[in-house]
C-alpha positions as CSV (number, residue, x, y, z in Angstrom):
1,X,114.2,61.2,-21.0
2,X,112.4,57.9,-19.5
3,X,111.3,58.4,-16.0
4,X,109.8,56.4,-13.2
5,X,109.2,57.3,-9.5
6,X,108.6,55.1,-6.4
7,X,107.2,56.7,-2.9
8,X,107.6,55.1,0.5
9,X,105.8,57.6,2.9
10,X,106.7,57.4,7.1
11,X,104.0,55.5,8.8
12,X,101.9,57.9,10.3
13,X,97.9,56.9,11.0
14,X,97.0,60.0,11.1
15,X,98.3,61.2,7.9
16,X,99.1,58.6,5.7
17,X,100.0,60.1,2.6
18,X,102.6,61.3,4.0
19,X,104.2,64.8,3.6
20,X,106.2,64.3,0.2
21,X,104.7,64.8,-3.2
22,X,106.4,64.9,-7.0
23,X,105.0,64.4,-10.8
24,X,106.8,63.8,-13.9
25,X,105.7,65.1,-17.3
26,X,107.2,62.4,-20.1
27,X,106.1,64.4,-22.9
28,X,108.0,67.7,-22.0
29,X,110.9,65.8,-20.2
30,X,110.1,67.5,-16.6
31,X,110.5,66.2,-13.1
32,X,109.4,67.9,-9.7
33,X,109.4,66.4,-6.1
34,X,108.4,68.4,-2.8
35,X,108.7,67.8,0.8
36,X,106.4,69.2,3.0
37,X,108.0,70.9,6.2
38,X,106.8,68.0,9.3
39,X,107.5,70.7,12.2
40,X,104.3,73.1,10.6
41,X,102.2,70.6,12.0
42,X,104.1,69.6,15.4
43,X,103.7,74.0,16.4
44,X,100.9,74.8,14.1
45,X,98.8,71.6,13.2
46,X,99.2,72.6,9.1
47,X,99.8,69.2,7.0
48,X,102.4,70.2,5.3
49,X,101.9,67.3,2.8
50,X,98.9,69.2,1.6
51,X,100.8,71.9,0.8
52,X,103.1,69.6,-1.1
53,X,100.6,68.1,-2.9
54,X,99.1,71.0,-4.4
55,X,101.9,72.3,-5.1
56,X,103.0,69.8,-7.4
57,X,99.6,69.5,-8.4
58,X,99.7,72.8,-10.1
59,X,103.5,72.6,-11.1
60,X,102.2,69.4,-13.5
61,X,99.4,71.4,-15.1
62,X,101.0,74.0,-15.8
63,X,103.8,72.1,-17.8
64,X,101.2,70.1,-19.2
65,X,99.6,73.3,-20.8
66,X,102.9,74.2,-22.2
67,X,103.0,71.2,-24.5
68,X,102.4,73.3,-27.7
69,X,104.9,76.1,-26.8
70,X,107.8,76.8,-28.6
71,X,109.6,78.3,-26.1
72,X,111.5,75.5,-23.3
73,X,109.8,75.0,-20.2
74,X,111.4,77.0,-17.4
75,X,111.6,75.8,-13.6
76,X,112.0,79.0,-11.7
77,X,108.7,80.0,-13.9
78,X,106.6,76.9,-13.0
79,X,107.6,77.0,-9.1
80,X,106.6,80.7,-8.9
81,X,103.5,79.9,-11.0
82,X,102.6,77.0,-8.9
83,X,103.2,78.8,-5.6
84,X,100.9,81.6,-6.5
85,X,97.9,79.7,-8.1
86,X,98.5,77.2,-4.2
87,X,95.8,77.8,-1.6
88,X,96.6,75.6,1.2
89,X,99.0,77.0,4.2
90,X,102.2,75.2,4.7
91,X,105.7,75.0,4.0
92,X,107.9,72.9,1.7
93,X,110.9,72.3,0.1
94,X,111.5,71.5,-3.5
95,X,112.6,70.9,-6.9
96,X,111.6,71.1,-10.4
97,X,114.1,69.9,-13.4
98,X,113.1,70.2,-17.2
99,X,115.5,68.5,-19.8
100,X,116.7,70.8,-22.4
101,X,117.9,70.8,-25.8
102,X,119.2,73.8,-28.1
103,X,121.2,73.5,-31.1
104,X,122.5,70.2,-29.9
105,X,123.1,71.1,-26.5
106,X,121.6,69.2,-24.1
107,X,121.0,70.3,-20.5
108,X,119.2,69.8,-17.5
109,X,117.9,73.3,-16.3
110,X,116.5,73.4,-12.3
111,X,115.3,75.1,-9.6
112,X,116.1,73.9,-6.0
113,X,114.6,75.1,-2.4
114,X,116.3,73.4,0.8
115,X,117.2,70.1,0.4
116,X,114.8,68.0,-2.5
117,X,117.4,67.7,-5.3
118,X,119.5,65.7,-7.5
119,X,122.5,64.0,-8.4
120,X,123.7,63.2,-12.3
121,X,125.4,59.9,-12.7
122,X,127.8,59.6,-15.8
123,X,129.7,56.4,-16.5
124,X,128.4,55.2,-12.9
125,X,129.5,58.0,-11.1
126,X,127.9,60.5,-9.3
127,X,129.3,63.9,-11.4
128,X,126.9,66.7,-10.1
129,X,124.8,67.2,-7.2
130,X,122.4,70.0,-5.9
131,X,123.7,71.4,-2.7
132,X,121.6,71.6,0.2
133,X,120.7,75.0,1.7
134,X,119.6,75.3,4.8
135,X,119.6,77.9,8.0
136,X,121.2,75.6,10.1
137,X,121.3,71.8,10.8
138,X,118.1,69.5,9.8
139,X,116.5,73.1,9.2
140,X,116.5,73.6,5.3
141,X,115.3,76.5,3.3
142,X,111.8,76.2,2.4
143,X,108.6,78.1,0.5
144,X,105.8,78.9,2.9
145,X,102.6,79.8,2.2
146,X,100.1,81.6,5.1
147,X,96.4,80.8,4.6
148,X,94.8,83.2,2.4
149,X,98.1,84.6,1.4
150,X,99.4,85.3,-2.2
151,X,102.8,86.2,-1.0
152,X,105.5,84.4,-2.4
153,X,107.2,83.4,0.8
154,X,110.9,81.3,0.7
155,X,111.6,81.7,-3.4
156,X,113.9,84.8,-2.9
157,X,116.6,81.3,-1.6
158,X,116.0,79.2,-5.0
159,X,118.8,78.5,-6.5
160,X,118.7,77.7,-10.6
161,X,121.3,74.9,-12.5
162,X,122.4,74.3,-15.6
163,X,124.0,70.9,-16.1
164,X,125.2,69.4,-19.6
165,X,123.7,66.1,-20.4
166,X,125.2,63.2,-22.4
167,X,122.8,59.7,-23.7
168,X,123.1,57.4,-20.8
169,X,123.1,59.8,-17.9
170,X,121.0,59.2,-15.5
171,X,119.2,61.6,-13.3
172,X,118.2,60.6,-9.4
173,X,115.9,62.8,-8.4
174,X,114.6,62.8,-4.4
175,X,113.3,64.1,-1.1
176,X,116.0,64.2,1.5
177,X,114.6,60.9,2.9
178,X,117.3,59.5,-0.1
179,X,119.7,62.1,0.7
180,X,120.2,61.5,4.4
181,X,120.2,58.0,4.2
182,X,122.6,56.9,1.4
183,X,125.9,57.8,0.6
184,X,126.7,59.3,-3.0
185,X,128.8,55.7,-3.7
186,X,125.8,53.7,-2.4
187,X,123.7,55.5,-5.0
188,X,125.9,54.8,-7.7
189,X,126.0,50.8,-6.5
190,X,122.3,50.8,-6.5
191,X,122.3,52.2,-10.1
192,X,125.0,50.1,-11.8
193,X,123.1,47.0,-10.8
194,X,119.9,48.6,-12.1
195,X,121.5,49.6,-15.2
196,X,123.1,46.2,-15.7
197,X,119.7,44.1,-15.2
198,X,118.0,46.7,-17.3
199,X,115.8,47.5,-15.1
200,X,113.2,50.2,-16.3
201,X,113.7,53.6,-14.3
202,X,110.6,52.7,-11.9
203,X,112.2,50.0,-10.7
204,X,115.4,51.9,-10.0
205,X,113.4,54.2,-7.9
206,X,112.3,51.3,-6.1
207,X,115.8,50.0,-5.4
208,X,116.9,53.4,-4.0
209,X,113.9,54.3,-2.0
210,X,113.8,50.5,-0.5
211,X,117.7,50.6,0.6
212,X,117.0,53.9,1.8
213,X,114.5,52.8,4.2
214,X,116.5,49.8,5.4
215,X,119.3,52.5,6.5
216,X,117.0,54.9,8.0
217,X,115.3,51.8,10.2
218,X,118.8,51.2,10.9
219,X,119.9,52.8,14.5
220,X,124.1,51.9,14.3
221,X,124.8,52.3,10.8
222,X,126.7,55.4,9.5
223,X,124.7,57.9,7.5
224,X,124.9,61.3,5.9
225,X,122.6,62.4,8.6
226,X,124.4,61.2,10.9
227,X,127.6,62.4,9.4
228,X,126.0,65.8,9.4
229,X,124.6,65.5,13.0
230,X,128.0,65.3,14.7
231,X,129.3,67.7,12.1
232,X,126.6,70.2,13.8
233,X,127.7,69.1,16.9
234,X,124.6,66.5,17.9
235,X,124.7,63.4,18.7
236,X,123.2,60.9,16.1
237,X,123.8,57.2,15.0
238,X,122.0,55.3,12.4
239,X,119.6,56.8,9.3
240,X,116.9,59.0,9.7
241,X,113.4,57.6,9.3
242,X,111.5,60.4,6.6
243,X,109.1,60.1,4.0
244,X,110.9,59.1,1.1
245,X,110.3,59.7,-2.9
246,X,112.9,59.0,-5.3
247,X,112.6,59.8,-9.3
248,X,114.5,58.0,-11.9
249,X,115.2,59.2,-15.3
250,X,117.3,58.0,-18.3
251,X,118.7,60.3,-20.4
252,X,118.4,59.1,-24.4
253,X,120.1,59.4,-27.5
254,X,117.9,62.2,-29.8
């Protein structure tokens, strides 16, 4: 699996790095992105993003120690590891994918909090995606962690996947920023023209996060926020501005 990732955070002065985070480990074929919960901040001035961060943070290294293992790496494990070994308070949603093969089975295995997940595209179209979980509109479920806390607050809601895997597939993974800005058919626009320039998967992410942003800048277009908003019974046109963070992988022949 070939991966590449491309990040557009919100403009915000006084926390530029925005509130998403994500890693991807090429030599064990894994993939995480986090989105740190905005609203901590707004009633409790925690950055979120921090949170995020080191969340991720830890999620990498602890793949990255599992290189020589024999055993596959396992999502649930590595978000429950990385949670614990987290010190800064905040909440976030996320997901954490690992490509695996057994006996010539291929699979993606993942773990999924709230609303950071994925979609499989086979033969251009999209044929799987993650459901988002929330409490109730533009509220998704999320992991929280209290300062000074150990408890392991928000993974009793993960949800786990299996989903078989052919050569050529391609795996979007992504903060809701994607999500609630682009229609699964847009997506798979966006990657058949990537797939037909040859772009590398960096430059796919680019493509998606970029005409994300253009619809969430957007105030009249038609959205799946928006589509969700009135769904919910709220008023809402156009995209929704939101940090955005979009991973790209290519699944290979063995």
């Amino acid at each position: 699996m070939v991966s590449g990732s491309f990040y557009i955070p919100k403009k915000n002065p006084g926390r530029p790095l925005g509130e998403d985070s994500h890693f991807i480990d090429q030599a064990l074929n894994v993939i995480g992105v986090a989105d740190g919960v905005g609203s901590t901040y707004e009633y409790k001035g925690i950055d979120s993003g921090e949170f995020a961060r080191e969340l991720m943070a830890e999620a990498a290294e602890i793949v990255r120690k599992r290189l020589h293992d024999v055993v596959p790496v396992n999502p649930r494990q590595v978000l429950e590891e990385a949670f614990s070994k987290s010190k800064s308070p905040g909440s976030s949603t996320a997901c954490i994918m690992a490509l695996d093969l057994h006996e010539n089975d291929l699979r993606i295995k993942a773990v999924s909090v709230g609303d950071s997940g994925f979609v499989v595209i086979r033969r251009e179209k999209v044929v799987f995606t993650s459901p988002v979980r929330q409490l109730r509109f533009n509220q998704p479920f999320q992991i929280r962690k209290k300062a000074g806390s150990t408890t392991c607050r928000g993974l009793e809601v993960a949800e786990e996947f299996e989903v078989a895997m052919q050569a050529g597939n391609v795996i979007i993974a992504a903060s809701d920023g994607l999500f609630d800005n682009l229609f699964p058919e847009q997506i798979e626009r966006v990657v058949k023209m990537s797939l037909q320039q040859n772009d590398p998967p960096d430059v796919l992410a680019r493509s998606l996060a970029t005409a994300a942003l253009k619809k969430s800048l957007d105030t009249s277009c038609e959205s799946p926020f928006a589509k969700a908003a009135r769904a919910a019974g709220f008023a809402h046109s156009g995209g929704k501005y939101d940090d955005i963070t979009v991973v790209a992988a290519y699944v290979q022949a063995i």
